[in-house]
N, C-alpha and C positions, 0 to 999 in steps of 0.2 A: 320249095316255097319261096315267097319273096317276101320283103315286109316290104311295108306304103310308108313313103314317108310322110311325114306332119306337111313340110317344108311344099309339097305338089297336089297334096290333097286335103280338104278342108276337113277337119274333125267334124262327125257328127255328133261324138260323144268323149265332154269334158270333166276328168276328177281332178281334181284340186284338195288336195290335205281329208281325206273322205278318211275318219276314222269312225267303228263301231265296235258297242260291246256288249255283253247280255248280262244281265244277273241270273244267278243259277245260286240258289239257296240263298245266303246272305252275303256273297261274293261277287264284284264285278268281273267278270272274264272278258277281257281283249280280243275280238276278233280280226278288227283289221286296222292298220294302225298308220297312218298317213301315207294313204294311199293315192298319185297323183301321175297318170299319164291319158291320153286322146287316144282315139278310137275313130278312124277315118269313117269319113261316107262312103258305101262301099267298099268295106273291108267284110272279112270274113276271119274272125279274130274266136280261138280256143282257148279258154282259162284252163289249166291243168294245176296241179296239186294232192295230195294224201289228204286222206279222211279231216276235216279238222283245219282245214290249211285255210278256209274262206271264201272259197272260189263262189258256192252257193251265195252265198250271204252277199254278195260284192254283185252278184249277177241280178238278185232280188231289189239292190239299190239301184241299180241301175233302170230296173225294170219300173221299179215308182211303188214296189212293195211293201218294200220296209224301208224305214229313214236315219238316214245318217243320224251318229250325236256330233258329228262338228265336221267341216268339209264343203264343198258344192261338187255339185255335179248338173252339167246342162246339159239335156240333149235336144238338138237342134235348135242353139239359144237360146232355151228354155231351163231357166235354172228352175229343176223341180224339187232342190229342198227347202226353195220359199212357197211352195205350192201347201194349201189347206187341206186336209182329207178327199174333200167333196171336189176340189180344183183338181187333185192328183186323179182320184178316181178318173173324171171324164177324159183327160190326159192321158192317161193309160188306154184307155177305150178307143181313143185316135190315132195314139202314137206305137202302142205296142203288142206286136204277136209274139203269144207263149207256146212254145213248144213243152213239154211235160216227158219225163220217161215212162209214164201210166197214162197217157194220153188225152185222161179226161173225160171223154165222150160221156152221155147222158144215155143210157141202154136202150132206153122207149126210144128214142128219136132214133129217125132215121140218119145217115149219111147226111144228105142235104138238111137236113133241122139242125144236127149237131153245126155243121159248118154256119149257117145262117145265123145263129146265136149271136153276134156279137152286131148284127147289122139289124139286128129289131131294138137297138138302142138308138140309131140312128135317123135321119129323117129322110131315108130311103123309101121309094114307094116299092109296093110287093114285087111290080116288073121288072124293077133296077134293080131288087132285092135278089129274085130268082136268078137273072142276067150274074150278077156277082159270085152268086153262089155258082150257076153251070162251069162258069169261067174258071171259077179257084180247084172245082172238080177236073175239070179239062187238065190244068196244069200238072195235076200229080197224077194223072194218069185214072180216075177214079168219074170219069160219067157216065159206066155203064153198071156204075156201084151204086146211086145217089139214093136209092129206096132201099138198098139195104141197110141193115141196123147192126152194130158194132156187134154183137153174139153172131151175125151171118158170115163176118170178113174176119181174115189173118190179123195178126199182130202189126205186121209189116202193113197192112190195110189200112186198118183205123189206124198209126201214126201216120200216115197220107193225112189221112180226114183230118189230123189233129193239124195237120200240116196246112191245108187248107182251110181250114180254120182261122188259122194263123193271119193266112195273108191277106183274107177275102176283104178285110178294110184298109188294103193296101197301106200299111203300118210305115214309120220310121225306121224300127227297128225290130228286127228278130233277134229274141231270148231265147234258147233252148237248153234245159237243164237236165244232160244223159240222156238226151235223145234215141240212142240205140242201149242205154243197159236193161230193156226188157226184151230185147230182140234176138232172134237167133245172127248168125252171122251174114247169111246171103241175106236176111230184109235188114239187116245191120248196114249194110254196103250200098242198098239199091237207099237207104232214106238221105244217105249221108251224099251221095249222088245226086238227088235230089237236091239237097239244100245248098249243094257246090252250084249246081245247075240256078237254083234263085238266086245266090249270089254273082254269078258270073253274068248271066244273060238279063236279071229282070235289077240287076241293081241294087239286092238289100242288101242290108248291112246286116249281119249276121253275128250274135256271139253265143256262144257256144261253151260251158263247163264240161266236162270229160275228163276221167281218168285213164282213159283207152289211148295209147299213142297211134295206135290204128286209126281210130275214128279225128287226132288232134290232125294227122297229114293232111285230111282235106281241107284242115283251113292254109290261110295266106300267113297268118302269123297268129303264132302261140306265144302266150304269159304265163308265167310258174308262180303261183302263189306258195310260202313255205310260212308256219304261223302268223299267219297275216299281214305281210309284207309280200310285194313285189321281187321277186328274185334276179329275174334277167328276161329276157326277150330272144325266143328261137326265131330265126326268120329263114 
């Protein structure tokens, strides 16, 4: 692996003193605690960590889910913890595809409806809407799936579909949280192949939480969260 330096490639994704904490009974609990490094355009970046370490919670902020208590964070010069609920929400709908380790999917809908979901908020017409959808199916290998319904496909399937899902509003950024821990190992390998594959050839920027160092080798560069701090940097 290699890491990207700051110094040749423009950060798409800025944290600056990003600290969070939860209450839990009538105690504050620290989770992450001035947290502050860039995340290249076109990287493909692994959070790793033990149960507890943050990695989720950091990837959720990132994502425009949950919000810092003190800190910024920009993605694509977009500082989104001055953003309002309603400003974040449509934000996210532009900006970012969620990969899930449970995929998500809606049972009734088919393949192509699950995928098409996030472009019936947009001002897409049904032609462009279809054309997006074929297209997102094509890339994971899945247009001869598009009328089947997630109880018809593998597990390794519908995370395709959750996959194209993902991208079909050609996002800023890919989020994926355990992408393969519901997967056997061979569709473990072919999603992670995959998403080297979106990162390498179409461009995204890709981050990725994992306790798997199997699954962390396909990124370009891995961060160790240890109680919520920043640890060091594998490259």
């Amino acid at each position: 692996m290699t890491d990207v330096s700051d110094a040749t490639v423009t950060p798409i994704v800025r944290l600056r003193s990003v600290s969070k904490s939860y209450r839990r009974g009538g105690q504050i609990v620290p989770v992450l605690e001035e947290i502050s490094f860039d995340i290249a355009q076109g990287e493909f970046l692994a959070l790793m960590g033990p149960s507890g370490s943050g990695k989720s919670t950091l990837l959720n902020l990132i994502a425009g889910i949950d919000k810092v208590d003190s800190g910024a964070i920009l993605v694509g010069g977009v500082d989104i913890t001055s953003l309002s609920e309603t400003e974040l929400a449509s934000w996210r709908g532009l900006n970012v595809g969620f990969i899930f380790q449970f995929y998500n999917l809606i049972p009734v809908l088919t393949a192509f409806e699950n995928v098409e979901l996030p472009l019936l908020l947009t001002s897409l017409s049904r032609r462009e809407r279809r054309e997006h959808v074929a297209m997102a199916l094509r890339i994971v290998g899945l247009a001869d799936r598009m009328d089947h319904r997630p109880g018809q496909l593998s597990g390794g399937q519908q995370q395709r579909v959750a996959i194209a899902r993902a991208v079909v509003t050609d996002p800023t950024i890919l989020v994926a949280d355990e992408p393969t821990g519901d997967l056997d190992r061979r569709s473990a390998e072919e999603i992670l192949h995959l998403m080297e594959r979106l990162n390498r050839e179409s461009g995204k920027t890709v981050i990725m939480v994992t306790h798997d160092p199997r699954a962390a080798e396909q990124a370009r560069t891995i961060r160790h969260l240890e109680k919520g701090f920043l640890t060091d940097v594998a490259a």
